[in-house]
TIVO-419455 format. One record per atom (N, C-alpha, C, O): residue in one letter; x, y, z. Coordinates in steps of 0.1 Angstrom, whole numbers, plus 5000, padded with zeros to 4 digits. Layout:
AXYZ;...
END
This chain:
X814243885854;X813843975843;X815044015834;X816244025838;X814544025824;X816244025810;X816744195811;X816144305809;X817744175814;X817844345816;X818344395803;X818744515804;X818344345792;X818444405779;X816944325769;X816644215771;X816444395761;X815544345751;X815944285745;X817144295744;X815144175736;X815844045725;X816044165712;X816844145702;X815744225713;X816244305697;X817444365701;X818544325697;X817444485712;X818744495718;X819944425718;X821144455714;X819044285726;X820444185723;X821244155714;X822444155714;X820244135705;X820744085692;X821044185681;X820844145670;X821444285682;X821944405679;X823344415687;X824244485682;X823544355699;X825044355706;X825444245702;X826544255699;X824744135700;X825744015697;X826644065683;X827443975682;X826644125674;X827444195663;X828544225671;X829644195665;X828644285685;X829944365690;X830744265701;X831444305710;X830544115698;X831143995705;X832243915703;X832943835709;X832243985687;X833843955682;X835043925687;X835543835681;X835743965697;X836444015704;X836143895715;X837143835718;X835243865720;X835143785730;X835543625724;X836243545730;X834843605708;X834943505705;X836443455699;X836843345697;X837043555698;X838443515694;X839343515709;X840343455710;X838743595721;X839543485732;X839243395735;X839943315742;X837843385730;X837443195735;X838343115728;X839043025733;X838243155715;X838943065704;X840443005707;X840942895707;X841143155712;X842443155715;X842943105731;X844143115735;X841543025739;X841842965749;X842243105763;X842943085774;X841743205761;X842143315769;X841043325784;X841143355796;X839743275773;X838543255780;X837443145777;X837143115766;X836943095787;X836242935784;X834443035778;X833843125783;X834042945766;X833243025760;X831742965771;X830542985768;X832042885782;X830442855790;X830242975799;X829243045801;X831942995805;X831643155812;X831143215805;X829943215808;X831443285796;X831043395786;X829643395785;X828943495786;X829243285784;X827543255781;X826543265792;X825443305791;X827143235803;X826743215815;X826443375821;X825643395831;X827043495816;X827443645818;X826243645809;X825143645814;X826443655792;X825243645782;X824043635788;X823343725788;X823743535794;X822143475804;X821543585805;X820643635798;X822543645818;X821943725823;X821243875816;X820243925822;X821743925807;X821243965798;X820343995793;X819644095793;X820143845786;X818443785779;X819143665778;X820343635776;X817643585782;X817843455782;X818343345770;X818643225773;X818543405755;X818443335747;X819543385741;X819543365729;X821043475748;X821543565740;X823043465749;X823243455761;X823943385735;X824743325739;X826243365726;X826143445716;X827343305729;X828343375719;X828543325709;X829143375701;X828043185707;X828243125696;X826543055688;X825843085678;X826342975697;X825042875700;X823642935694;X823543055696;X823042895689;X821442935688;X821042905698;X821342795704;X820043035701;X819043005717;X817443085707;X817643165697;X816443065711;X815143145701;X814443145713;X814843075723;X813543225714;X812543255723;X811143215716;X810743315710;X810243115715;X808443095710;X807843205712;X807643245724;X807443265701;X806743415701;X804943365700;X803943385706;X805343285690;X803943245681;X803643105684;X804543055690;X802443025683;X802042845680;X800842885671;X800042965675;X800542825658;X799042825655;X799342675647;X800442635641;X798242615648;X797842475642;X797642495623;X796642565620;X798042455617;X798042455603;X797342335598;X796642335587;X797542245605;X796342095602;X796642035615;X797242075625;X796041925613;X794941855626;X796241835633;X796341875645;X797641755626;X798641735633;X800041775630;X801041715631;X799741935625;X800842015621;X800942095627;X799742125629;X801642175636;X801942265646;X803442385637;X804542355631;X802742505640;X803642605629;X804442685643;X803742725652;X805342715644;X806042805654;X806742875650;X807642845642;X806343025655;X807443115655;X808343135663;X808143165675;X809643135657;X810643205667;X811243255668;X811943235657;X812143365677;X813243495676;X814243415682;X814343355693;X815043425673;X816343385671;X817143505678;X816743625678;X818343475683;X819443555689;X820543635677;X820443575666;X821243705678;X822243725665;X822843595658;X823043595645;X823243465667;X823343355658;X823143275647;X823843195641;X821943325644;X821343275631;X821343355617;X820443435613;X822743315610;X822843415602;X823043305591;X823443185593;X822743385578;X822643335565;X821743205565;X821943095560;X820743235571;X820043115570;X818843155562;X818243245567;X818443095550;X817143065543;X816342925545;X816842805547;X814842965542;X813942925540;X814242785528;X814642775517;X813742705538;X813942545529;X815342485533;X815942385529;X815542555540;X817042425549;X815942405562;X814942465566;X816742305567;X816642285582;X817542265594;X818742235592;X817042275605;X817842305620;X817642195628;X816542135626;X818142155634;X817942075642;X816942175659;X816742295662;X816542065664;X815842205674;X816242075688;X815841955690;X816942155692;X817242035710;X815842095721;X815242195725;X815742015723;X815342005742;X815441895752;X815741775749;X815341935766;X815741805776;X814441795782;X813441855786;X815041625780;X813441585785;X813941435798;X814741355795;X813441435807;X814141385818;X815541365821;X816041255823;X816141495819;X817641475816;X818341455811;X819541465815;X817841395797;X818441385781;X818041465772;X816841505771;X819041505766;X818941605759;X818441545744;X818941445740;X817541585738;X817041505724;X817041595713;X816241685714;X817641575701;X817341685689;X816341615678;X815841505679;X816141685669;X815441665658;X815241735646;X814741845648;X815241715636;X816041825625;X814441855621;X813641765623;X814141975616;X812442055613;X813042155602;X814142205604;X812042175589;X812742235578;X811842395583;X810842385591;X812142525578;X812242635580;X811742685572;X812342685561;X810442735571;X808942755567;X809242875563;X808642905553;X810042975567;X810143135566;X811143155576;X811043085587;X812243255574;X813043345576;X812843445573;X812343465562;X813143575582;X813043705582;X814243765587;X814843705596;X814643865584;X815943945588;X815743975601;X816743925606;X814944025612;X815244055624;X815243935631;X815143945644;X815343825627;X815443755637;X814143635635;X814443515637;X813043645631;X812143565629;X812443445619;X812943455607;X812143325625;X811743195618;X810843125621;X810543125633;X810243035613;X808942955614;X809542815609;X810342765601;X808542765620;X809042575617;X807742545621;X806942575630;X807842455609;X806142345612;X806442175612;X806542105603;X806442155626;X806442025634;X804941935633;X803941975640;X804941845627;X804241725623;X804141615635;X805241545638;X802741585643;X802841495654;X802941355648;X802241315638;X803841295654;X804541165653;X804041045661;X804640995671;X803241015657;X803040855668;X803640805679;X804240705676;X803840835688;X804940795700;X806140865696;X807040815702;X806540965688;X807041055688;X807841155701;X807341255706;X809141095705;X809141145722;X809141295718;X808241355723;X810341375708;X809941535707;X809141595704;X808741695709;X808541525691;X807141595683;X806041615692;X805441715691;X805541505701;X804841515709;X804741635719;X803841715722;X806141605724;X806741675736;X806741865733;X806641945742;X806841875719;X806541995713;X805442065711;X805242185713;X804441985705;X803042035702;X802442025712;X801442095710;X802241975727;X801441955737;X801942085745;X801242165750;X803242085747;X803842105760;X804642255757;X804542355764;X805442255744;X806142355749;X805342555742;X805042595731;X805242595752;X804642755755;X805142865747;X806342865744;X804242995744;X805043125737;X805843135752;X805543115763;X806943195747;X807643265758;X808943185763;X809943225768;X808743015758;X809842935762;X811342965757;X811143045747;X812242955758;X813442935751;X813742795750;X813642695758;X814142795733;X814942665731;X816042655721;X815942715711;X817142585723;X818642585712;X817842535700;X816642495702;X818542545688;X818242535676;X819942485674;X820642525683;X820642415663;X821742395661;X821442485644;X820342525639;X822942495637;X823242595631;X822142505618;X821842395619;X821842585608;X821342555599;X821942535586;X822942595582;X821142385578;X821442325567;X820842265556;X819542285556;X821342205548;X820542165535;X820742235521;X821242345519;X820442145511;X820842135497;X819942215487;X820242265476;X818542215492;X817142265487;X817342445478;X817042555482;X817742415470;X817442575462;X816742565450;X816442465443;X816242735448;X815342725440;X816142735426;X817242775423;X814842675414;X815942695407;X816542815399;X816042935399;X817742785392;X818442935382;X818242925372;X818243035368;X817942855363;X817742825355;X815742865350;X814742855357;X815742925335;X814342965333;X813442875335;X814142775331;X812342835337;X811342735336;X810342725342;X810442795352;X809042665344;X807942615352;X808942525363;X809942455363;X808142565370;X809142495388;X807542385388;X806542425383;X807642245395;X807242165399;X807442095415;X808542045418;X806242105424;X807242105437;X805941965444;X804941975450;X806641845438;X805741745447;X806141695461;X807341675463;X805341685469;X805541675484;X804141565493;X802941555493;X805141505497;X803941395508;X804341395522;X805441365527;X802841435529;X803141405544;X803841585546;X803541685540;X804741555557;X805741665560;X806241725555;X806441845558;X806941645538;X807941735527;X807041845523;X807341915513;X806241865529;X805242015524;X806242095530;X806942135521;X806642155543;X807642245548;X809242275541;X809942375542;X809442205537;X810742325531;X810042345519;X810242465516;X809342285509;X809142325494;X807742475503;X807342575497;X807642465511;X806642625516;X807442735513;X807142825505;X808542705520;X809642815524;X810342795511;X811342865511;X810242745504;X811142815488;X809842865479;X809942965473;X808742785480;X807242875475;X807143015478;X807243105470;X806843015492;X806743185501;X807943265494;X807543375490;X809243245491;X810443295486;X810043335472;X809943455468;X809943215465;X809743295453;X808743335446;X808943395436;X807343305451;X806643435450;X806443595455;X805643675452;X807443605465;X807243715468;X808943805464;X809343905469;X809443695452;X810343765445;X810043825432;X810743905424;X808543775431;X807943805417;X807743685403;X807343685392;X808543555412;X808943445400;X807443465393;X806343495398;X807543435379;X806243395373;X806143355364;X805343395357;X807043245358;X807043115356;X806043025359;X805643035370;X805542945351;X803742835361;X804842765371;X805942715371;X803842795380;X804342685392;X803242625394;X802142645389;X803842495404;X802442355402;X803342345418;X804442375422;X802242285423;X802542205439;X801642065439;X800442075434;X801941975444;X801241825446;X801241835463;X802241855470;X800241825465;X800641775482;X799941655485;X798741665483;X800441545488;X799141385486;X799941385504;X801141385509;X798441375509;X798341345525;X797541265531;X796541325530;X797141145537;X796141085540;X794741095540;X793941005537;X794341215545;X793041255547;X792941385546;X794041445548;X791741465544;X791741605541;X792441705556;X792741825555;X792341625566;X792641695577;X794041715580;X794441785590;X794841655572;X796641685572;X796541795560;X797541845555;X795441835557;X796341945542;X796842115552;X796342205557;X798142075549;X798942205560;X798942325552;X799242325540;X798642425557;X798642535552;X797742595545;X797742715541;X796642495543;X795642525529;X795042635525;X794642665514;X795042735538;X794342865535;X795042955529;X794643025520;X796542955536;X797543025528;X797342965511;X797043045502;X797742815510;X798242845498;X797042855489;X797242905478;X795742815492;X794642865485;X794643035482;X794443085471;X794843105491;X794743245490;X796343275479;X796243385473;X797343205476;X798543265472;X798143215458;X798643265448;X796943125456;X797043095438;X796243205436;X796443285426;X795043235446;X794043315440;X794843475435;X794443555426;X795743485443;X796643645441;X797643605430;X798243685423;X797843455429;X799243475414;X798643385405;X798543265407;X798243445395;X797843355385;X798543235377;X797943165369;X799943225382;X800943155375;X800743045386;X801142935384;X800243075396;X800542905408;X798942845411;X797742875414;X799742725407;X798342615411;X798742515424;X799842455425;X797842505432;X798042365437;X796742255443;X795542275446;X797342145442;X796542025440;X796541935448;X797641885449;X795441885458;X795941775468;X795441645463;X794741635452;X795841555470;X795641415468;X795341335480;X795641365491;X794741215477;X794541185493;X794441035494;X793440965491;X795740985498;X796340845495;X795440785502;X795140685495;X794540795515;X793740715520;X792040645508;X791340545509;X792040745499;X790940735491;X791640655476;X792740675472;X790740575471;X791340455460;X791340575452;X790440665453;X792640575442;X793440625434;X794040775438;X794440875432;X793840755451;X794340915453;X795840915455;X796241035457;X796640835454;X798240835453;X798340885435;X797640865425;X799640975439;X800741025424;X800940915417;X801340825424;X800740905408;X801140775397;X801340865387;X801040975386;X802340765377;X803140835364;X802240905355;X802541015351;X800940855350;X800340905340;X800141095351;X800341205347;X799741055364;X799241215368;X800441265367;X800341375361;X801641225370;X802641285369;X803241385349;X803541505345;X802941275345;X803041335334;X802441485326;X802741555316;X800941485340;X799741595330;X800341725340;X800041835338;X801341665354;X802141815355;X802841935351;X804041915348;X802442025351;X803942115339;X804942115348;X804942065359;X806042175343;X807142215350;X808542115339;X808542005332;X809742235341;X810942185334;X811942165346;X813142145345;X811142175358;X812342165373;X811242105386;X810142155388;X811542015391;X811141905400;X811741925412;X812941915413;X811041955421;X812041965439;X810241865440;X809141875436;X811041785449;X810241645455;X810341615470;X811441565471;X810041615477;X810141605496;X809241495501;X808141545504;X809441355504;X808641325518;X809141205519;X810341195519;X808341075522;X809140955524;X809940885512;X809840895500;X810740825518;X811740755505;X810840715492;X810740785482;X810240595497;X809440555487;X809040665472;X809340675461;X808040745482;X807140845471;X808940955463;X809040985451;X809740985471;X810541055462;X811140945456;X810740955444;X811840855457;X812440735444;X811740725433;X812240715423;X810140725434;X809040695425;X809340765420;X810040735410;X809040895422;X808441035418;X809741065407;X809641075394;X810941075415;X812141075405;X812140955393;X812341005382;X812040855395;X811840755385;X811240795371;X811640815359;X809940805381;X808740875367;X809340995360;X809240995348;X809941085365;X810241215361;X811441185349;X811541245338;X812241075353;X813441045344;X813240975331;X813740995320;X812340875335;X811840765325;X811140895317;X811640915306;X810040965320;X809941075309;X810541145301;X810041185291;X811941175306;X812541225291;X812441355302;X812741465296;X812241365310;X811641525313;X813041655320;X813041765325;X814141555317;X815341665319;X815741605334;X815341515341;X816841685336;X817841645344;X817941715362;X818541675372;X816841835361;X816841905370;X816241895380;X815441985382;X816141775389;X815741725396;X816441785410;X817541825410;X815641785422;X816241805433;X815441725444;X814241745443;X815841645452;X815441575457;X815341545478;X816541525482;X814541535486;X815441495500;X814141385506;X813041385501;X814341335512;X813641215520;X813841225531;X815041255535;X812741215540;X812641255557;X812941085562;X813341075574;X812640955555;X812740835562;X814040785562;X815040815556;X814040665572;X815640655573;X815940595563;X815040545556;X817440575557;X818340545547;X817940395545;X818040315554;X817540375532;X817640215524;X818940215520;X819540255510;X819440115534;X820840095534;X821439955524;X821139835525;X822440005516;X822339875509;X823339775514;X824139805523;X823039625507;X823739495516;X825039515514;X825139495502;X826139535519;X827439525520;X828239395520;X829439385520;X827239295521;X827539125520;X828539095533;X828739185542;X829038995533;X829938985547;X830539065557;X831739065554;X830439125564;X831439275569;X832639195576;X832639095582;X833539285572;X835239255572;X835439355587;X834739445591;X836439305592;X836939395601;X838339465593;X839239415586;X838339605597;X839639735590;X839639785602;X839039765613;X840839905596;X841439965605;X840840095602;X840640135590;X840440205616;X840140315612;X840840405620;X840940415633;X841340495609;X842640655619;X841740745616;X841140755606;X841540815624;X841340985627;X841941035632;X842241035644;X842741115617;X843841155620;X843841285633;X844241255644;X843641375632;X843041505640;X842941475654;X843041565662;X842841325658;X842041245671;X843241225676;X843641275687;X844141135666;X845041065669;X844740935676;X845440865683;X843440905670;X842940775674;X842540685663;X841840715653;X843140555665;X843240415656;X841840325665;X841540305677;X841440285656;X840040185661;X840040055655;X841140035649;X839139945654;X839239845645;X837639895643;X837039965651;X836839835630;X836439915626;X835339775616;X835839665612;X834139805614;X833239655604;X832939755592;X832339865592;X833439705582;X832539755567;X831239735568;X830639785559;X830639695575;X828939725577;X828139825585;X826939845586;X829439905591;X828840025593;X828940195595;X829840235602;X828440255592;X828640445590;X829740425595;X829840325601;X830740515594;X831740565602;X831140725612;X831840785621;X830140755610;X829640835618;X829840755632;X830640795640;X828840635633;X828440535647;X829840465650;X830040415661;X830940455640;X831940425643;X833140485654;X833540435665;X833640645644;X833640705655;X833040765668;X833740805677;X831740775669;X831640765682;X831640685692;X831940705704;X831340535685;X831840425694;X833340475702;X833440475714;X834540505691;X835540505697;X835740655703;X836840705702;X834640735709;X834640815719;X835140955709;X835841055711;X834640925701;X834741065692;X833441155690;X832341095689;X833441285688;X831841355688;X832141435673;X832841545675;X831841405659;X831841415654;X830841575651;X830741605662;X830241655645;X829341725641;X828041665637;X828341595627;X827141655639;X826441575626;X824541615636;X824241645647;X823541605622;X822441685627;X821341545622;X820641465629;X821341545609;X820341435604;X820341275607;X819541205613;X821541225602;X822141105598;X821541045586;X821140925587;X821441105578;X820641055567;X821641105556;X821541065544;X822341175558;X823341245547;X822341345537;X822241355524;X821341445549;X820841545538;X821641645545;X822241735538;X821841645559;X822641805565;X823841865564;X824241975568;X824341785559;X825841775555;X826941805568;X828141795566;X826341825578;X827141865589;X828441745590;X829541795591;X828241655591;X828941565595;X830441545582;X831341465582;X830241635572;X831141585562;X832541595569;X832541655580;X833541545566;X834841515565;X835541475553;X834941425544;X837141505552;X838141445540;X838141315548;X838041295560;X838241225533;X838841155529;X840541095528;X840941075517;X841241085538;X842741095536;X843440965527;X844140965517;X842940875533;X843140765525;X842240625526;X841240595533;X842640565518;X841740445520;X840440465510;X840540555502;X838940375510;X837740345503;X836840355510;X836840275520;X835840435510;X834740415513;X833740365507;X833840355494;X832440325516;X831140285504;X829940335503;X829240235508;X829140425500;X828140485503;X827440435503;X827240345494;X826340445517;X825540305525;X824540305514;X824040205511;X824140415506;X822740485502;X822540425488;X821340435484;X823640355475;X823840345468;X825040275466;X825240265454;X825840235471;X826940105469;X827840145463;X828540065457;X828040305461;X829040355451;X830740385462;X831040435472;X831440315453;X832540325460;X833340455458;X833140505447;X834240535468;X835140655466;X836640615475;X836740575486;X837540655464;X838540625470;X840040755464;X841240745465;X839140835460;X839941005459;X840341015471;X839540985479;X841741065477;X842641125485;X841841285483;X841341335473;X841941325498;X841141445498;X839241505495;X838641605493;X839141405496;X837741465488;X836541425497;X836241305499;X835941515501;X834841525512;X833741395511;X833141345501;X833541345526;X832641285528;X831641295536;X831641395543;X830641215538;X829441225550;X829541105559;X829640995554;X829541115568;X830641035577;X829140925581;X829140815586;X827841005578;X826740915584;X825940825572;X824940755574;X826440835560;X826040765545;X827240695542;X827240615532;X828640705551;X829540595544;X829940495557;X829840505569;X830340425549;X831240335551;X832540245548;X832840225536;X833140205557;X834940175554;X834940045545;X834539945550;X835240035530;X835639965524;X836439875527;X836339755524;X837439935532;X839039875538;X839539985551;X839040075558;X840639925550;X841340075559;X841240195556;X841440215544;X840940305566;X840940405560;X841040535573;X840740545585;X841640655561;X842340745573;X841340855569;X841340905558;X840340905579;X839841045585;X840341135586;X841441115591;X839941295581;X840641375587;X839541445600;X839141565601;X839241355605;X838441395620;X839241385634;X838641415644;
END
């Protein structure tokens, strides 16, 4: 039994300061520390996210919405980034990045997990895991904001990209935005439309928001340019597989329709051809380790090959966890073929790759 309450807890974790700067300073190993924390409350650690499953309710046939209390850890985090969320499952530990539906100050967040076809976590999540469970979450990230600028907001989404464009929806309606807002959600069949009661009930209360499904399984039910065009909006946030956001941006550009685009894709990276891969030399400097090294691939999977554990949550280059300087040398961005070769200047260690030789500051 937790001999302090999760609100409790997380009202002491503010007064751990002190502990964390002896960890830092090597005075005390921060697993002890945690291992003391346990006892406590289960989810209450000095650095780490731990959440407790308060809530599960089904939002569509294969959308699963969770609530969870987060420990003092989870700070500055908004609605429309995402977290990675770990669990072990026969002794491996497995993550998976889920965008963040709602944030609340004491501690509440909501994440809506989409079942995955042989899916080892998604599965392993919606069948299996209980209110009451504890599980880590890694720190939170992403690019996704709403916009600053005046205008009708336009927010197209397929499949899963419905979850972070929710959580900047829920935000800024209940900041008062009221500007026209438009949402697209195109899902296979009427039984993926996630959320629908909510967001049916949020147009009927704001006159300024509409939204519209589509249903790619039915002939013409995919986004095409002409529907694109009968959309309003002077600002475009777009979410789901590669394909439909390339399009979707395409169309939006070729229209004339302005610059303010925001964009993320949940499928893996359309990596482009690098033509022959060369063998280079790779320093990390920080490591103090020299590798040899193929221009054909991330320097993410590089350094770990050479036994380095870099930060990194997506590998897709939306989380940005994994960034690093640039010390010297070329890289090539797998995502786009654009070459960088500025001294100093931040990279994503899981979207590039070594041009030539080149020095990390990892």
């Amino acid at each position: 039994m937790a001999l302090l309450s999760l609100s409790a807890g997380r009202r002491a974790a503010r007064c751990l300061q002190p502990l964390r700067r002896l960890c830092a300073s090597g005075w005390l190993r921060e697993a002890d520390v945690d291992l003391g924390l346990r006892l406590l409350h289960p989810v209450l650690r000095l650095n780490r996210v731990f959440a407790r499953v308060e809530a599960r309710r089904w939002v569509a046939d294969d959308m699963l919405a969770l609530r969870l209390r987060c420990n003092g850890n989870a700070r500055g985090w908004r609605a429309g980034q995402h977290v990675q969320l770990y669990l072990e499952q026969d002794g491996v530990r497995h993550g998976r990045s889920y965008s963040l539906t709602s944030v609340s100050s004491d501690g509440q967040v909501e994440l809506a997990i989409k079942r995955q076809p042989g899916g080892r976590l998604s599965n392993r999540v919606l069948d299996h895991l209980a209110v009451g469970q504890v599980i880590e979450l890694g720190q939170a990230g992403g690019d996704f904001v709403w916009p600053g600028e005046p205008g009708g907001v336009l927010l197209l989404a397929a499949g899963s990209g419905i979850t972070p464009l929710l959580g900047l929806l829920r935000d800024a309606l209940a900041r008062g935005f009221k500007a026209p807002l438009t949402l697209w959600h195109q899902v296979r069949h009427p039984g993926q439309q996630a959320f629908a009661s909510e967001l049916r009930a949020l147009a009927e209360r704001h006159g300024n928001f509409r939204v519209h499904w589509a249903f790619s399984a039915e002939a013409g039910g995919r986004l095409a340019a002409e529907r694109l065009a009968a959309l309003p909006g002077e600002h475009l946030l777009v979410c789901g597989p590669r394909g439909f956001v390339e399009q979707a941006c395409g169309w939006w550009r070729e229209a004339g329709r302005g610059a303010s685009v925001q964009a993320e894709s949940f499928s893996p990276l359309a990596v482009q051809a690098p033509g022959a891969a060369r063998q280079v030399r790779l320093t990390f400097a920080r490591s103090a380790v020299q590798a040899q090294g193929l221009t054909a691939r991330s320097l993410l999977e590089q350094a770990e090959a050479a036994g380095l554990r870099p930060q990194h949550d997506c590998r897709q280059g939306i989380c940005t966890r994994c960034t690093c300087q640039l010390l010297a040398g070329t890289v090539r961005d797998l995502r786009t073929g654009e070459l960088f070769a500025e001294a100093n200047q931040p990279i994503r260690l899981c979207v590039s790759a070594p041009h030539g030789d080149v020095e990390i500051d990892l």
